[in-house]
N, CA, C and O of each residue as an XYZ file, in Angstrom:
576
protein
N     114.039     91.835    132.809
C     115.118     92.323    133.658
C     114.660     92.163    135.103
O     113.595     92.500    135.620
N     115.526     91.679    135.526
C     115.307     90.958    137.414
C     115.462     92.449    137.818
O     116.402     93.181    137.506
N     114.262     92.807    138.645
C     114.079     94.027    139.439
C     115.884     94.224    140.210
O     116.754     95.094    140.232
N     115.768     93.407    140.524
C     117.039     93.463    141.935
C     118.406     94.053    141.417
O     119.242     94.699    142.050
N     118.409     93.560    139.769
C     119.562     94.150    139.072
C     119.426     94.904    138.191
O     120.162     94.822    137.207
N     118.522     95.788    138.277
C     117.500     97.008    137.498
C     118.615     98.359    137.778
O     119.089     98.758    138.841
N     118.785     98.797    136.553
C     119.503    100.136    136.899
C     119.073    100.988    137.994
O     119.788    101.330    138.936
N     117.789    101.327    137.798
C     117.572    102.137    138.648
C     117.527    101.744    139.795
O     117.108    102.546    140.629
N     117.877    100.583    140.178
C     118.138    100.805    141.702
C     118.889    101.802    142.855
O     118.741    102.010    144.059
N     119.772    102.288    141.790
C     120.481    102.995    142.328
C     120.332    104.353    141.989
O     121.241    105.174    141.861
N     118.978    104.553    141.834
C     118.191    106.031    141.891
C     117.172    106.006    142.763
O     116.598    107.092    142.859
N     116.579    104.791    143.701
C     115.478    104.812    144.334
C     115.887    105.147    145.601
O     115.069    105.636    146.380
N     117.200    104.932    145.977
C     117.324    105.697    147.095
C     117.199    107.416    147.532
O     117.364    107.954    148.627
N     116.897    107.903    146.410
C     117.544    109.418    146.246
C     116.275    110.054    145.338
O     116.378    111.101    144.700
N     115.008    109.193    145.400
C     113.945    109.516    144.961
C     112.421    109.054    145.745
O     112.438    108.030    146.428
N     111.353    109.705    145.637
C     110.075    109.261    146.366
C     109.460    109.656    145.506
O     109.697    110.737    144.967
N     108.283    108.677    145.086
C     107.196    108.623    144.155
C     107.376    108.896    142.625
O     106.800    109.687    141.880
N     108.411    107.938    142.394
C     109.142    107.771    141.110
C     109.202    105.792    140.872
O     109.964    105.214    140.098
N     108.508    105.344    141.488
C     108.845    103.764    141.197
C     107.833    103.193    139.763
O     108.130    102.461    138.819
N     106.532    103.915    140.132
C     105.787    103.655    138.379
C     106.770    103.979    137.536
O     106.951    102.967    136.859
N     107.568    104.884    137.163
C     108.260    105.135    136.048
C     109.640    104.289    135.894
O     110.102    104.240    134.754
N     110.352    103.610    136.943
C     111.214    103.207    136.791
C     110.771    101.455    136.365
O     111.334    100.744    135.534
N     109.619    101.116    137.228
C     108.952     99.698    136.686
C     108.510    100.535    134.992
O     108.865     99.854    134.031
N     107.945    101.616    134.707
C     108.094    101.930    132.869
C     109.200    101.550    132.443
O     109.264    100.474    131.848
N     110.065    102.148    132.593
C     111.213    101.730    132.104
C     111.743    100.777    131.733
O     112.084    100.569    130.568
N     111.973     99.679    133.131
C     112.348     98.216    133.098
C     111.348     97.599    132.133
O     111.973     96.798    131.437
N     110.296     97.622    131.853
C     109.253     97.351    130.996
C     109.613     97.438    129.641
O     109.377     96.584    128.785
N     110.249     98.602    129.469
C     110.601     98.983    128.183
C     111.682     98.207    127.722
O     111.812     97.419    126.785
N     112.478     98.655    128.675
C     113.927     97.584    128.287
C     113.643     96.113    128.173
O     114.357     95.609    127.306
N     113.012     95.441    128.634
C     112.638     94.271    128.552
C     111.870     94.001    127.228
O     112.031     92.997    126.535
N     111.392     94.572    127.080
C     110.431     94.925    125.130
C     111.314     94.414    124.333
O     112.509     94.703    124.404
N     110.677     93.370    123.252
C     111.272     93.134    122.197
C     110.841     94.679    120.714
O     111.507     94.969    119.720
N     109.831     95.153    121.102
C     109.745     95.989    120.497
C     110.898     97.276    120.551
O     110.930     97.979    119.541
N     111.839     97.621    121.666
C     112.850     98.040    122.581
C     113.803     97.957    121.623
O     114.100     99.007    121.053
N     114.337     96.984    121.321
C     115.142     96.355    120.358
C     114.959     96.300    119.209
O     115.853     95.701    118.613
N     113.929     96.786    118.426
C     113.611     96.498    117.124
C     114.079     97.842    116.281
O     114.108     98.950    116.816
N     114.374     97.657    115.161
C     114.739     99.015    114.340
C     114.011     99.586    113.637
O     114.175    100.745    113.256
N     112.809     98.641    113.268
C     111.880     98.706    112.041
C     110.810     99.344    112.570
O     110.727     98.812    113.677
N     109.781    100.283    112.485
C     110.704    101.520    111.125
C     111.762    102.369    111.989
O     111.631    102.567    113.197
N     112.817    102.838    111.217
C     113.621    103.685    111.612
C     113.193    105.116    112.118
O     112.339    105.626    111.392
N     113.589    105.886    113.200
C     113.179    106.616    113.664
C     114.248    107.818    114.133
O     115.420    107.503    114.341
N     113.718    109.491    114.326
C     114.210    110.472    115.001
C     113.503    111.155    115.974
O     112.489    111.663    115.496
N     113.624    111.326    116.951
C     113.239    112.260    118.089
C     114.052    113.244    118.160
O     115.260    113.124    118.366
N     113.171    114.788    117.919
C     114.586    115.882    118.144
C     113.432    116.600    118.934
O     112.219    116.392    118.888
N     114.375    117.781    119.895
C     114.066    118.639    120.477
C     114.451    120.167    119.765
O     115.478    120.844    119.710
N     112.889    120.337    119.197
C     113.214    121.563    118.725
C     113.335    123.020    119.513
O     113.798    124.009    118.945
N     112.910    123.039    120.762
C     112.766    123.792    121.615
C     112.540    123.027    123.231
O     112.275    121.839    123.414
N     112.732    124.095    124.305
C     112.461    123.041    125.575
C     111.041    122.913    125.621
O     110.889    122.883    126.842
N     110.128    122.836    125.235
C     109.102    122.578    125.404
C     108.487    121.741    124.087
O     107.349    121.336    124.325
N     108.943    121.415    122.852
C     108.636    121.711    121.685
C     109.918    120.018    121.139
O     111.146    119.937    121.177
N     109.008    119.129    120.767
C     109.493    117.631    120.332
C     108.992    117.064    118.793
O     107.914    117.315    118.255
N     109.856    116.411    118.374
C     109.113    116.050    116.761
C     109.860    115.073    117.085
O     110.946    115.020    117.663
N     108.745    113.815    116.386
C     109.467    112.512    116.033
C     108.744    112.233    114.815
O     107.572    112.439    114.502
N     110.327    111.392    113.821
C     110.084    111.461    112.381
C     109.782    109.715    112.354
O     110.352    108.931    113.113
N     109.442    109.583    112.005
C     109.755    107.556    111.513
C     109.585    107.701    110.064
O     108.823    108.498    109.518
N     110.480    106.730    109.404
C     110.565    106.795    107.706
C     109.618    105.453    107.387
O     109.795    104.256    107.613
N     108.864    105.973    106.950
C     107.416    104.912    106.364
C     107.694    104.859    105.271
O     106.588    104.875    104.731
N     108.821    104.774    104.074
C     108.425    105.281    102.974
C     107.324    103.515    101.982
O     107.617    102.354    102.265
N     106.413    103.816    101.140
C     105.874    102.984    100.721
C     104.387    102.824    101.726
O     103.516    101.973    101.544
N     104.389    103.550    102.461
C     103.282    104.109    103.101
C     102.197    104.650    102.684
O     102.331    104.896    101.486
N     101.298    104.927    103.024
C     100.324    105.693    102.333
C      99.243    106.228    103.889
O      98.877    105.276    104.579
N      98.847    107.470    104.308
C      98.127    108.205    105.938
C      97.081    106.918    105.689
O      96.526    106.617    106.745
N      96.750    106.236    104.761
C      95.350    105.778    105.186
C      95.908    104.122    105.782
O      95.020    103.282    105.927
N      97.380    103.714    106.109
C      97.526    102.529    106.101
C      97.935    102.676    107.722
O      98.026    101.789    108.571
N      98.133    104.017    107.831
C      98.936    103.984    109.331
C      97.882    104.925    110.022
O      97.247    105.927    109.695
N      98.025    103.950    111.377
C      97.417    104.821    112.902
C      98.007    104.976    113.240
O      99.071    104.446    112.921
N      97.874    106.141    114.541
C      98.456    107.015    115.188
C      97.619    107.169    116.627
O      96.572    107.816    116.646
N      98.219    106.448    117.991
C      97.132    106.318    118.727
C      97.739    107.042    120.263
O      98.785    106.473    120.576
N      97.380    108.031    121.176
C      97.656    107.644    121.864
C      96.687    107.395    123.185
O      95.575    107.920    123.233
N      97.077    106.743    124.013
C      96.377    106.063    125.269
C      97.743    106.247    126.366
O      98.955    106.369    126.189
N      96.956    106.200    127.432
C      97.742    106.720    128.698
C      98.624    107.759    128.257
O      98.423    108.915    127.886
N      99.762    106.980    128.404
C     101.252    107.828    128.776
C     102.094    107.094    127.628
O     103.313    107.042    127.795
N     101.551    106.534    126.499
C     101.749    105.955    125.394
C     101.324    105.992    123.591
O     100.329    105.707    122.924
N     102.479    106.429    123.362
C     102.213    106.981    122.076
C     102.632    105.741    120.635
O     103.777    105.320    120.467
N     101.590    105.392    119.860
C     101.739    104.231    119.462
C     101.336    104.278    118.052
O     100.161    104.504    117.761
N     102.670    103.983    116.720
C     102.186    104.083    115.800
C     102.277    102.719    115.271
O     103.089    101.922    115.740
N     101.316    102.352    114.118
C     101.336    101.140    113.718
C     100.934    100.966    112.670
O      99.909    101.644    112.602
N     101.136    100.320    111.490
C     100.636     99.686    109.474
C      99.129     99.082    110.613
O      99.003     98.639    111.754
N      98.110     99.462    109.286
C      97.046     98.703    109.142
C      96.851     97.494    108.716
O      96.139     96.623    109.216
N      97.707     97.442    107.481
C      97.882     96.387    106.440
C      99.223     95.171    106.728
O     100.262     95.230    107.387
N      98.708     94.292    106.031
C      99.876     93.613    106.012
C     100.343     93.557    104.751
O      99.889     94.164    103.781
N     101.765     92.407    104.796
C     102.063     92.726    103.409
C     101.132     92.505    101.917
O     100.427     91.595    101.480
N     101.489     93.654    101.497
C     100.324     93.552     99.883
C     101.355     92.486     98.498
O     102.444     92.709     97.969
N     100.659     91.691     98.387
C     101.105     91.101     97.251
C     100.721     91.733     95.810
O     101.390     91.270     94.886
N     100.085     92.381     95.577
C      99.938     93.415     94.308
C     100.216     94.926     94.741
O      99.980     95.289     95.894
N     100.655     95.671     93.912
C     100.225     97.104     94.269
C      99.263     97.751     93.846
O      98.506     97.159     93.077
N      99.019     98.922     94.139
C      97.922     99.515     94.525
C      96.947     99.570     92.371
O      95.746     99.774     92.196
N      97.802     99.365     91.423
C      97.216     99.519     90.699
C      96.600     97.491     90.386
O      96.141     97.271     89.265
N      96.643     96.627     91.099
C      96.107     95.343     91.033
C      97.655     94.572     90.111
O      97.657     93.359     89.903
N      98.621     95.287     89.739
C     100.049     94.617     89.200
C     100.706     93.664     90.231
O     100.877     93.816     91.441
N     101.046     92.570     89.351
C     102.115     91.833     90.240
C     103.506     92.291     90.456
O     104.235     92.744     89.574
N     103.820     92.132     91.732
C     105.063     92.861     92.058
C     106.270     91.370     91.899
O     105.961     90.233     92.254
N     107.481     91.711     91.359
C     108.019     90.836     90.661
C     109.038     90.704     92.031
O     109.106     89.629     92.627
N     110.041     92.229     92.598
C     110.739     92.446     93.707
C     109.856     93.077     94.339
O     108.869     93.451     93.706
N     109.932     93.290     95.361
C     109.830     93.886     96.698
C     110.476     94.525     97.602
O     110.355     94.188     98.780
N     111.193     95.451     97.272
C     112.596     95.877     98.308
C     112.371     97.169     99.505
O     113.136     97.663    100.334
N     110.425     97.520     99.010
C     110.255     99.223    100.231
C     109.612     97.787    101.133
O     108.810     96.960    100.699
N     110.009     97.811    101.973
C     109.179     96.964    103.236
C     108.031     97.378    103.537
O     108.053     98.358    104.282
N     106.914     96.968    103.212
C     106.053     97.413    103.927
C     104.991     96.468    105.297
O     103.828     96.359    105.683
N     106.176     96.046    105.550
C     105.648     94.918    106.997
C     104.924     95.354    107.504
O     104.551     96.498    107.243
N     104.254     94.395    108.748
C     103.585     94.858    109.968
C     104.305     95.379    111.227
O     105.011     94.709    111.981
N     104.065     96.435    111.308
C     104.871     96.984    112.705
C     104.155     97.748    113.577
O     102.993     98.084    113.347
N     104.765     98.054    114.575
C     104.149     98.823    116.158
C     105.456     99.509    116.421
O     106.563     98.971    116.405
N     105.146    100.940    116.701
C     106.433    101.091    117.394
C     105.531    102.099    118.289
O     104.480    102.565    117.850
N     106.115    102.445    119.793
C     105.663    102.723    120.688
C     106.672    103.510    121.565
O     107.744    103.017    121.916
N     106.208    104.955    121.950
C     106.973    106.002    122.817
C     106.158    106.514    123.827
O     105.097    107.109    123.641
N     106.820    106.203    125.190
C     105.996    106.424    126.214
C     106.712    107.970    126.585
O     107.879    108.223    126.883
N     105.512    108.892    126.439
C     105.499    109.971    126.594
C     105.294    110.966    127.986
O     104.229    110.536    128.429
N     105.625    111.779    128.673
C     105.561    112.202    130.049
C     103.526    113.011    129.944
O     102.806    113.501    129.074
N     103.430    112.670    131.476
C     102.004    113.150    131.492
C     101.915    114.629    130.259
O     101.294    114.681    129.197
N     102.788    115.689    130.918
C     102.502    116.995    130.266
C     103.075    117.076    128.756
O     103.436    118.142    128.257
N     103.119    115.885    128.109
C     103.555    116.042    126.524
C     102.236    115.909    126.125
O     101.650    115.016    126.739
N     101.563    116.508    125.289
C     100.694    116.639    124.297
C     100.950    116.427    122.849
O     101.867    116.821    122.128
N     100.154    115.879    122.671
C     100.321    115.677    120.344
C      99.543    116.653    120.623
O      98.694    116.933    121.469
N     100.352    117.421    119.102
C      99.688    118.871    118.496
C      99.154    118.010    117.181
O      97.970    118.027    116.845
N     100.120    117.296    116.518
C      99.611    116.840    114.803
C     100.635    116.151    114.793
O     101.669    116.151    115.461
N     100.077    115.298    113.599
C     100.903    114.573    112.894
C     100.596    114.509    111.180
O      99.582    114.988    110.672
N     101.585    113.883    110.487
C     101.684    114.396    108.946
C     102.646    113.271    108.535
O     103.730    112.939    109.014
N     101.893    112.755    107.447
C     102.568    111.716    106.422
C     103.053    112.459    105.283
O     102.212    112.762    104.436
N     104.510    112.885    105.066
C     104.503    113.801    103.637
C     105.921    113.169    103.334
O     106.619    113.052    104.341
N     106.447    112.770    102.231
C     107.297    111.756    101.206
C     107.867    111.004    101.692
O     109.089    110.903    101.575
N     106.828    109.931    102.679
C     107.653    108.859    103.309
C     107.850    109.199    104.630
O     108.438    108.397    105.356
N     107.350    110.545    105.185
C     108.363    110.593    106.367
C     107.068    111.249    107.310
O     106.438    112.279    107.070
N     106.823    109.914    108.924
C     105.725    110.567    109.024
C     106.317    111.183    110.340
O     107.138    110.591    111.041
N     105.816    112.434    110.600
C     106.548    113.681    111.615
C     105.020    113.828    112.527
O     103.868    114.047    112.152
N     105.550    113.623    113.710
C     104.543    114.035    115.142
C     105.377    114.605    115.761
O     106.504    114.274    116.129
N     104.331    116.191    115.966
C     104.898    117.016    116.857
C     104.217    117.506    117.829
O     103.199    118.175    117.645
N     104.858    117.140    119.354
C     104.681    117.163    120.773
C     104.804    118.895    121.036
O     105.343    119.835    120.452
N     103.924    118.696    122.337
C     104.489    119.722    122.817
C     104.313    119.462    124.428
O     103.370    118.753    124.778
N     105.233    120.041    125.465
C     105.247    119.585    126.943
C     104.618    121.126    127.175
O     105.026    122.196    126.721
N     103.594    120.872    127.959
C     102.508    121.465    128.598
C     102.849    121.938    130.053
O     102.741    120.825    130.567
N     103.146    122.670    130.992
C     103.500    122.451    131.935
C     102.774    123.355    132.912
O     102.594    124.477    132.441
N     102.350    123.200    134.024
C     100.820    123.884    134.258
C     101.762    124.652    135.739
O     102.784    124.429    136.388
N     100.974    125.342    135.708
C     101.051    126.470    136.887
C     101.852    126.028    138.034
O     103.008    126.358    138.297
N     101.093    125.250    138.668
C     101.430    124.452    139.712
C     102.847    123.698    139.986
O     103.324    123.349    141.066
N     103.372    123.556    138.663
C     104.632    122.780    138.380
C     105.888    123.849    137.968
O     107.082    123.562    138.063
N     105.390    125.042    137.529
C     106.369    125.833    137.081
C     107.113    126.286    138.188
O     106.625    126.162    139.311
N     108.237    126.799    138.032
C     109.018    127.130    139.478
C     108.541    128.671    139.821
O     108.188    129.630    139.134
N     108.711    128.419    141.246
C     107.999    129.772    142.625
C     108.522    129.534    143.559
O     108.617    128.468    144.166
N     109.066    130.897    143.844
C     109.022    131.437    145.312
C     108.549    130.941    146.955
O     107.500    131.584    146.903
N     108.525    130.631    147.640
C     108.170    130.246    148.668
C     108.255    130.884    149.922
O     109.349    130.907    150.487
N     107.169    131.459    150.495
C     107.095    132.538    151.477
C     107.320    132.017    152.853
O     106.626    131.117    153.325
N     107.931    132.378    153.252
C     108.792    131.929    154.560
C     108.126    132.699    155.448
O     107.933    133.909    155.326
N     107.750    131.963    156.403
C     106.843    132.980    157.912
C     107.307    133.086    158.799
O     106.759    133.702    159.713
C-alpha cells in the first residue's frame, strides 16, 4: 500500500508520535498473511483489560504448535508439515482435518501481556491481559 494513499493519512494530522504504528498497520494490510483464513480464528474481549484469542487447530496436537512472542508480536505457528501417515504409522487413504503449514500473527499493544495459553479439543485459547502502569492511568493535574 502506497504510503500517500494509506488510510491513515488522514489521522496524522490530528496525531504526534503515532507514525510507527500506522507504518504497523500499513504493514499489516499489505501481508499476505492479512488475508489468509487458515487457521480460523476469534478475538473476544472478555473484560476491558482482559482478551482471549481462540484459533481452531483441530488435528493438532500442543507438541506440533508454537506459541511465540517477540516485540509487539504475537505469533502462532505448526511445527510439522503435512504428515503422510498418522500418528499410529497407518496410511491415510483421505485427508480432510488440514493439517498444513501455517503462521498466523497478532500484533499486540506494548501493555498486553500473555498470561497462558491451552490446546484443549482442537481449540487453542491465549489469554491476554492489558497491563496498564501508573503513569498511563488517568490523573488529576495540579494547576499553580
Amino acid at each position: 500500500m502506497n504510503r500517500n494513499i494509506s488510510i491513515w493519512n488522514s489521522l496524522r494530522p490530528f496525531s504526534v508520535g503515532f507514525d510507527s504504528i500506522f507504518d504497523d498497520f500499513d504493514r499489516m494490510l499489505e501481508s499476505s498473511e492479512f488475508n489468509s483464513n487458515y487457521p480460523p480464528y476469534n478475538i473476544k474481549r472478555e473484560s476491558d483489560n482482559d482478551y482471549k484469542i481462540e484459533v481452531a487447530l483441530a488435528g493438532f496436537d500442543k507438541k506440533d504448535i508454537e506459541v511465540e512472542i517477540k516485540d509487539s508480536t504475537l505469533t502462532i505457528r505448526n511445527k510439522n508439515v503435512e504428515k503422510v501417515v498418522d500418528e499410529n504409522g497407518e496410511d491415510i487413504i483421505h485427508k480432510g482435518i488440514s493439517t498444513r503449514k501455517f503462521q498466523r500473527s497478532f500484533t499486540i499493544s506494548e501493555e498486553v501481556k500473555v498470561k497462558e495459553a491451552e490446546l484443549k479439543n482442537g481449540l487453542l485459547t491465549i489469554n491476554l491481559e492489558k497491563i496498564i502502569p501508573e503513569e498511563k492511568k488517568p490523573r488529576l493535574i495540579n494547576i499553580q
